[in-house]
N, C-alpha and C positions, 0 to 999 in steps of 0.2 A: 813782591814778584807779580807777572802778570797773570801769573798762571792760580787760579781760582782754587779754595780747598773741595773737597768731596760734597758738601751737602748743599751748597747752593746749585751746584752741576746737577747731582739726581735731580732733585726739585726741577730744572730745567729739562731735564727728560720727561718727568713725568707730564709737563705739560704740553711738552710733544709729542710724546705717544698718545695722550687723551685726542689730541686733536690730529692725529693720523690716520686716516683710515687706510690708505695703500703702502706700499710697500714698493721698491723695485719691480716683485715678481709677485705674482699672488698664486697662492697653492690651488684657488680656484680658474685659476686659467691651467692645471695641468704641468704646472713647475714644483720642483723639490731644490731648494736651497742647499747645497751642500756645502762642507764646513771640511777643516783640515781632520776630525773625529770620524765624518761619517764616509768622506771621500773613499776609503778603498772598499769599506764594505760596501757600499752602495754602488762599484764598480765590478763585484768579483758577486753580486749576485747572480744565481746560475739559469735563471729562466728568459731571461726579458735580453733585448740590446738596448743599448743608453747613448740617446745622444744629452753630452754637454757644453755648455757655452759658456766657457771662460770671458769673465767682462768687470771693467774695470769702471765704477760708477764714474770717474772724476773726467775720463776721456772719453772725447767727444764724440767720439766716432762711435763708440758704447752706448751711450745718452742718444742718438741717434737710434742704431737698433732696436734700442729695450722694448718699444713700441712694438715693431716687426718681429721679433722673435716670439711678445705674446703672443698675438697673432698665428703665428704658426705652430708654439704650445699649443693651441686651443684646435688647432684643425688637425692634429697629432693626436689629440683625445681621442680618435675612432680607432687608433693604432695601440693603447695602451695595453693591452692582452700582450701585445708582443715588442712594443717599445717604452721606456723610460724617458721622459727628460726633465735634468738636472742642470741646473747656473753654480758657479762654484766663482766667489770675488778673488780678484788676484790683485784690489787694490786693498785688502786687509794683510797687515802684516804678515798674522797665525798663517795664512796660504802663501805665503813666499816659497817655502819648500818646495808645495806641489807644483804652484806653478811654474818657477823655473825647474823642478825634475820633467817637468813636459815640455819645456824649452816652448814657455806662452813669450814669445816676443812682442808682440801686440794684440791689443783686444777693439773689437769683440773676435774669439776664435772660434769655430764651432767643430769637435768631435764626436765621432762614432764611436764607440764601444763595443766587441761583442758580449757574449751572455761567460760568466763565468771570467771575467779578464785577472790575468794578473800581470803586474809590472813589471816588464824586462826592458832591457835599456835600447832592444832594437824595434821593441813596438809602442807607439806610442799614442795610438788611437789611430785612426781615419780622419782626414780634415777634412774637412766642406766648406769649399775653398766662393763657393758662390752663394749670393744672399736673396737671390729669387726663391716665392716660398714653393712654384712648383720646382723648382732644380733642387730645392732640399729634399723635399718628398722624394724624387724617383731617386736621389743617392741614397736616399736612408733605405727604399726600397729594395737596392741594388745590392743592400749589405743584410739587410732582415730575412730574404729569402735562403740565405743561409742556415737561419736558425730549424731546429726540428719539426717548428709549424711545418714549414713548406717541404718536406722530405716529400719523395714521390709515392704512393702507394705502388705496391710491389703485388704478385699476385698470390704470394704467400702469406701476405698480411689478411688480415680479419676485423670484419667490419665491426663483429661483437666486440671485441679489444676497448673500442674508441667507445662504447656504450658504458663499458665497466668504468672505461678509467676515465671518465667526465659526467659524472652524474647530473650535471643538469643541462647537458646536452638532450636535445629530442630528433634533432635531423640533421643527417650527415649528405654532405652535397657531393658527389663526385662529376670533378673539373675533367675532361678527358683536351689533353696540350697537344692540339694539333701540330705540324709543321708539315710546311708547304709539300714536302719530297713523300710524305705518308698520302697526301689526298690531295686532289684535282678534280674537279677546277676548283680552287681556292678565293674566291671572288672577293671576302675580307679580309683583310689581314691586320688587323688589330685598329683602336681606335688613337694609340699614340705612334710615333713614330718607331720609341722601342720596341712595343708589339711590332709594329712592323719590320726591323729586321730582325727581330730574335724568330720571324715565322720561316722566315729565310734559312735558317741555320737548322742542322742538324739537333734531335733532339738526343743529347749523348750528356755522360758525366763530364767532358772534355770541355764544352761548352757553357762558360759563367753566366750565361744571362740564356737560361732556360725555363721554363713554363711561367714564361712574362702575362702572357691572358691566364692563366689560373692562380698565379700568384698576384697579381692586381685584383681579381677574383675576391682571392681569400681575404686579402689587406681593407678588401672597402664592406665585407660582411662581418669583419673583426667587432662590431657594435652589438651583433644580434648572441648574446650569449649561449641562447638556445642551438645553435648553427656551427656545426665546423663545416670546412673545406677539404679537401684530400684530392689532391692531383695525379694523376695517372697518365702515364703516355706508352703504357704496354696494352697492345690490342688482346691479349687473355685477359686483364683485368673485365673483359665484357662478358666475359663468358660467366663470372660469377653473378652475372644478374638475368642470364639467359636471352641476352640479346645483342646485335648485330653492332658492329664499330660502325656507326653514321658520323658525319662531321652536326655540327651546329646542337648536342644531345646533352642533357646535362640529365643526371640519377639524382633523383635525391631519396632518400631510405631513410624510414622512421625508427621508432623502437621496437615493434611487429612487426619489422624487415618487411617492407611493404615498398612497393619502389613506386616511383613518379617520375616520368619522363617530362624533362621541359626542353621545349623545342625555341633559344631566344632568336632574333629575328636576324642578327647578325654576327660573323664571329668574332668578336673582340670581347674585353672585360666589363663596356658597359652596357653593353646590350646583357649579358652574361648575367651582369649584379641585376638589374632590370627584370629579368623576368623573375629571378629569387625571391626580389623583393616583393612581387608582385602575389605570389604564392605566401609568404608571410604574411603579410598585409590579409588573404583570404585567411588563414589558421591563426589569424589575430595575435601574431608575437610581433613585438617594437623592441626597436634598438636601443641601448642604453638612454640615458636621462641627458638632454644637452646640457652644456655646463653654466653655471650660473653668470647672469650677465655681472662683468666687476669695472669698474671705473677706470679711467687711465691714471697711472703713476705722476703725482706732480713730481719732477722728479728733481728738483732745486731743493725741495721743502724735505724730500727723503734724506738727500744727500747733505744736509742741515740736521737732521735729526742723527744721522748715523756719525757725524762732528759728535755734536753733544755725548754718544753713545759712549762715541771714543774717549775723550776727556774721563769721562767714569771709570771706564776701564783702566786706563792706563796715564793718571795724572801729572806724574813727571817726566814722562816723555817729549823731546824735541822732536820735532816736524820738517821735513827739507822743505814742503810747499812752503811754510812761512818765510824759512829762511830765503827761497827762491821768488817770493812775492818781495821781500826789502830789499836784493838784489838788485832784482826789474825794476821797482821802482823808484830807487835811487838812479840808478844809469837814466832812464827813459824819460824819469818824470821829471824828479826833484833836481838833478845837476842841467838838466834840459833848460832848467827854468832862468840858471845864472848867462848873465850878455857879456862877460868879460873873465877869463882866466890868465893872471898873470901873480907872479911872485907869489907869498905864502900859498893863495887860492890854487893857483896850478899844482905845487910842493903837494898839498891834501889832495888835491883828484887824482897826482898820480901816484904817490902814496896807497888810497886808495885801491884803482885798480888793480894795482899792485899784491897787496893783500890777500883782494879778492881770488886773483889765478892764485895764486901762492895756497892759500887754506882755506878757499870754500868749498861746500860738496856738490859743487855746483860737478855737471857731468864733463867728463875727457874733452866733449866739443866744445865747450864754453870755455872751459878754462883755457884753452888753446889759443880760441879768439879771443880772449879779454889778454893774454898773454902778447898776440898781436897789438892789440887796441896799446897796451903800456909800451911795447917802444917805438911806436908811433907816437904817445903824447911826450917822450925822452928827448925827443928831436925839438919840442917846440918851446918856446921863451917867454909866448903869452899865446893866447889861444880865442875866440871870441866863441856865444854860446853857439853860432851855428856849424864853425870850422868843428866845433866836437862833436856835433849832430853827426855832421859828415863822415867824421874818424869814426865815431860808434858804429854808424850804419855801414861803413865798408868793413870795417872789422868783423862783428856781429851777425852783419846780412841778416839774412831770414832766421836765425836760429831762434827758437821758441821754448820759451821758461815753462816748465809741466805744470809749476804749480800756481794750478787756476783760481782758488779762492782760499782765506785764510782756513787756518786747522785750530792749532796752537792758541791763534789769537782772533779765531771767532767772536765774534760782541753778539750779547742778545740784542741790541737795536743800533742804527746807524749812529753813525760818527763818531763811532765809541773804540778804544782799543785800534785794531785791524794795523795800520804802517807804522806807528808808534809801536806798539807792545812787539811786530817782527822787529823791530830795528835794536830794542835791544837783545832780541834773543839772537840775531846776528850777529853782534860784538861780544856777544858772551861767550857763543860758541868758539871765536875764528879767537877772544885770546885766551880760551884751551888751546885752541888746533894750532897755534904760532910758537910753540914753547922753543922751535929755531932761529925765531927772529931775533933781531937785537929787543934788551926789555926796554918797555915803554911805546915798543912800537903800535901797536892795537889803541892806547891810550892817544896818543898825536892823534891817529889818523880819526877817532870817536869826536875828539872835542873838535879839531879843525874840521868835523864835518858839521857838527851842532853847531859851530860860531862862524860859516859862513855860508854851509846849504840849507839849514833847517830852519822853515819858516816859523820858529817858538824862540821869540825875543825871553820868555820866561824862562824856557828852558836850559839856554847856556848861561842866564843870573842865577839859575841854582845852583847848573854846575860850578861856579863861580866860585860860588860861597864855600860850598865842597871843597873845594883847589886849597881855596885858604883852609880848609880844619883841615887838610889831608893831601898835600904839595907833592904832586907827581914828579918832584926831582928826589924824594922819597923810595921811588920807586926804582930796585935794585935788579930785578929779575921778573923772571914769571909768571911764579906762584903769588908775588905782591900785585902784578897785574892784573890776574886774575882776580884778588881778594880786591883794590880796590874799587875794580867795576862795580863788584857787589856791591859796596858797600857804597857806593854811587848812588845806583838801584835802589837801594832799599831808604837812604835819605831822600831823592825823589820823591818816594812814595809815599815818604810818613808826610812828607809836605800837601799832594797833591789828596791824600785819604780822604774821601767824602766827598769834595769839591765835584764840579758839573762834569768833570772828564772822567771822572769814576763809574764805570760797569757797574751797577749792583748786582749784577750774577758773576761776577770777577772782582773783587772787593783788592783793593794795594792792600797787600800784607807784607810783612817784613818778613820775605821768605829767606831759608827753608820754613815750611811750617813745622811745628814740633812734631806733627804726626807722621810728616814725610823726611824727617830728619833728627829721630831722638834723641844724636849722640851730636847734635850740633849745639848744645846749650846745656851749661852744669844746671845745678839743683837750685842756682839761684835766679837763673834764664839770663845767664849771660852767656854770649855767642864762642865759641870754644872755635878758635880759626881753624886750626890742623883740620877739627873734623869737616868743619864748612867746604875749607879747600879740597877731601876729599870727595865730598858730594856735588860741587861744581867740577869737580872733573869728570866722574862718572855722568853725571847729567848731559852734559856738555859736549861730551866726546863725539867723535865721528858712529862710531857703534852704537849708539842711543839714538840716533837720527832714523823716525820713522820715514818709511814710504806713504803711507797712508792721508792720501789727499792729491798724489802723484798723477798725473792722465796717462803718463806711459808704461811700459813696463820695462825694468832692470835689462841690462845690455848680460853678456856672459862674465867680462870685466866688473861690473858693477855687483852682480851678483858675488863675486869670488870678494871683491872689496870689501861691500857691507854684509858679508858671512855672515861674521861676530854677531851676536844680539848682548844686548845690555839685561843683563839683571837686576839693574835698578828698579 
């Protein structure tokens, strides 16, 4: 089989991870990975809001972002007092759950959180729907000032309170939230546009985007641990410092209730942080530590190493990308390549396609059109290679196969494995998945594509040989289709074993191996068929078919389809 046993795989991780040093995300840009274990706790935390980015390494659109979103992890590091951010893959199977219970239809997605969340089916976070990293900030902003940071000081509140209950606090700043209808002449009105009309609006509970300059305030002093904020837009709140409501005034009160009037130059948030800062900077306190500089993500070589990861983890598992890379490349490449379709040849291509709509897992849209594509070629008596150019691409059109590089049949170096080792796990799978077809059928359509489209003159003299020890007029049903594939496979193999087309990190072995399959061989290691035939079927079946290597995400259909998981 082509699929490799466990100890030549780790041995390949390990020399991946030696020679790894990044990752998609790195913890030192201000990312937490989360996983299907850590997902709810790390969402129903009660202090902090959580933005996360559902993203699926293999799509492009993703591989694009990853870049952009460090990026704005790392300018979100001043924000971490009062915000989280979390990535969670939703091109790993274990996250299938959560991500379709969020209904992630494409990635990259980016959600809000607030603090304490729990999942009910009509909330499902906040999107943030744009990828500008200032439009991220003022949404995230827009939802954080909800949190209890930003509540308003009241004039029954007490300044001692915030002393007790933050012990390495030393100076409390109080923001006093102008709006235009309090004070005149108003000659700033904030230094972004939001400041500006939140100074417009009434300053009331009624109104969601309220104390925008003291809340922009609080958000960009978030660094200085020693420092809270507290916003006020009650004119008594002045009287507890024994002086007069002026516009442009900011208190700040140490831990001997001592107060300090700062007068900044303009009203808005950053004249506002500006003079703070400026006061710190004199009482010698600095903002947290910046974050260490980290390398950018190769992210071919990640996505190559989390292959590998996969294989260890989960070694008898089928792959749809593999299956959907021999697909693609049989339609586009390898039948592309013949100048003449007529008698037997046409019989196999539409054969064939045929097949393929019929029992691949390929998605509703493909099989629709390759459904097209077959009684258009029903119509035809011989065909040349370009008139099926033609039919493919009008059939077809633009629809695009997800799966972008091998999984399954990864090679540690080129030219090795990769459309060979898919092509047979495609005929393995489709004659499980045909057990409706007439038998023998999956068998025609295998050999008539090895003895007319596959450029391995070796290849169809093996099968050859094969035919003679093991005469496909033999074959009665099914479950004998089934079985002789295998035992195709595994004659192949013991031929090709060693020889310069053999992976030595993927060794032909006469699979099952006994480790992945104890009950497939007596005491004498002879092969016991019943048990074989049950473990090709479970192998093989539609419900063992990973997503993982996919670029997009599961449809609601697709979802409900591939429910089932295999317990193989």
């Amino acid at each position: 089989m082509m699929t490799p046993n466990s100890t030549p795989l780790l041995l390949c991780i390990l020399i991946f991870s030696a020679a790894l040093s990044e990752l998609l995300f790195n913890p030192d840009d201000n990312v937490q990975l989360l996983d299907v274990a850590s997902f709810e706790s790390a969402l129903s935390e009660p202090t902090s809001g959580k933005l996360v980015h559902f993203f699926n390494g293999f799509c492009e659109d993703s591989q694009r972002f990853i870049p952009a979103f460090r990026n704005v992890s790392r300018k979100l590091y001043k924000w971490r007092r009062v915000l989280k951010v979390h990535v969670l893959d939703c091109g790993k199977d274990e996250n299938d759950k959560i991500c379709g219970s969020f209904s992630i239809r494409k990635t990259p997605t980016l959600r809000y959180f607030p603090p304490s969340y729990k999942r009910v089916p009509e909330d499902l976070g906040i999107e943030i729907t744009n990828r500008n990293p200032k439009e991220i900030e003022s949404k995230l902003a827009l939802n954080l000032q909800n949190l209890s940071y930003f509540k308003m000081f009241k004039p029954q509140d007490n300044v001692t309170h915030i002393f007790e209950n933050h012990k390495h606090v030393e100076y409390v700043v109080f923001v006093y939230q102008m709006c235009l209808n309090h004070f005149l002449p108003h000659l700033e009105t904030g230094n972004s546009m939001e400041e500006k009309y939140a100074s417009q609006d009434d300053c009331n509970a009624d109104n969601p985007v309220v104390s925008v300059i003291g809340r922009n305030t609080l958000l960009e002093l978030l660094p200085y641990k020693e420092v809270v904020v507290r916003i006020f837009d009650d004119h008594d709140i002045y009287n507890k410092f024994g002086i007069s409501p002026v516009p442009n005034l900011l208190v700040v009160v140490n831990r001997a209730r001592k107060l300090l009037f700062l007068t900044p130059e303009m009203d808005n948030s950053k004249a506002y942080v500006a003079a703070i800062k400026q006061f710190l900077i004199f009482v010698d306190r600095k903002p947290q530590k910046p974050l260490p500089k980290t390398a950018v993500a190769n992210i071919s070589e990640v996505l190559r190493y989390q292959i590998f990861e996969q294989h260890a983890q989960h070694p008898t598992r089928i792959y749809r990308a593999d299956l959907e890379r021999a697909i693609n490349q049989i339609l586009n490449v390898e039948l592309s390549r013949t100048s003449h379709f007529v008698g037997t040849k046409l019989v196999v291509l539409r054969n064939f396609v045929r097949l393929i709509y019929n029992s691949s897992p390929l998605k509703t849209e493909a099989q629709e059109k390759l459904a097209g594509l077959y009684y258009s070629l029903r119509a035809k008596k011989q065909l040349s290679g370009v008139g099926f150019k033609d039919l493919l691409l009008k059939s077809v059109k633009d629809y695009e196969f997800d799966g972008k590089q091998f999984v399954g049949c990864i090679a540690s170096r080129p030219l090795l494995r990769g459309f060979n080792c898919s092509l047979w796990l495609l005929f393995h799978y489709l004659s499980v998945e045909s057990e409706k077809l007439k038998p023998r059928s999956v068998l025609l359509v295998f050999l008539g594509y090895v003895r007319f489209f596959m450029s391995c003159r070796e290849c169809d003299m093996k099968l050859g040989e094969f035919k003679k020890l093991r005469p496909i007029g033999n074959v009665s049903n099914n479950d004998e289709q089934i079985l002789w594939l295998w035992e195709a496979h595994n004659y192949v193999n013991k031929l090709l074993a060693g020889d310069s087309t053999e992976d030595p990190k993927f060794p032909k072995i006469q699979f099952p191996s006994e480790s992945d399959c104890p009950n497939c061989r007596n005491n004498q290691s002879e092969w016991r068929n019943d048990e074989v035939l049950k473990y090709l079927k479970a192998m093989y079946a539609l419900k063992n078919l990973s997503w993982f290597g996919m670029s997009s995400a599961k449809s609601d259909s697709e979802i409900q389809r591939y429910a089932t998981t295999s317990t193989l």
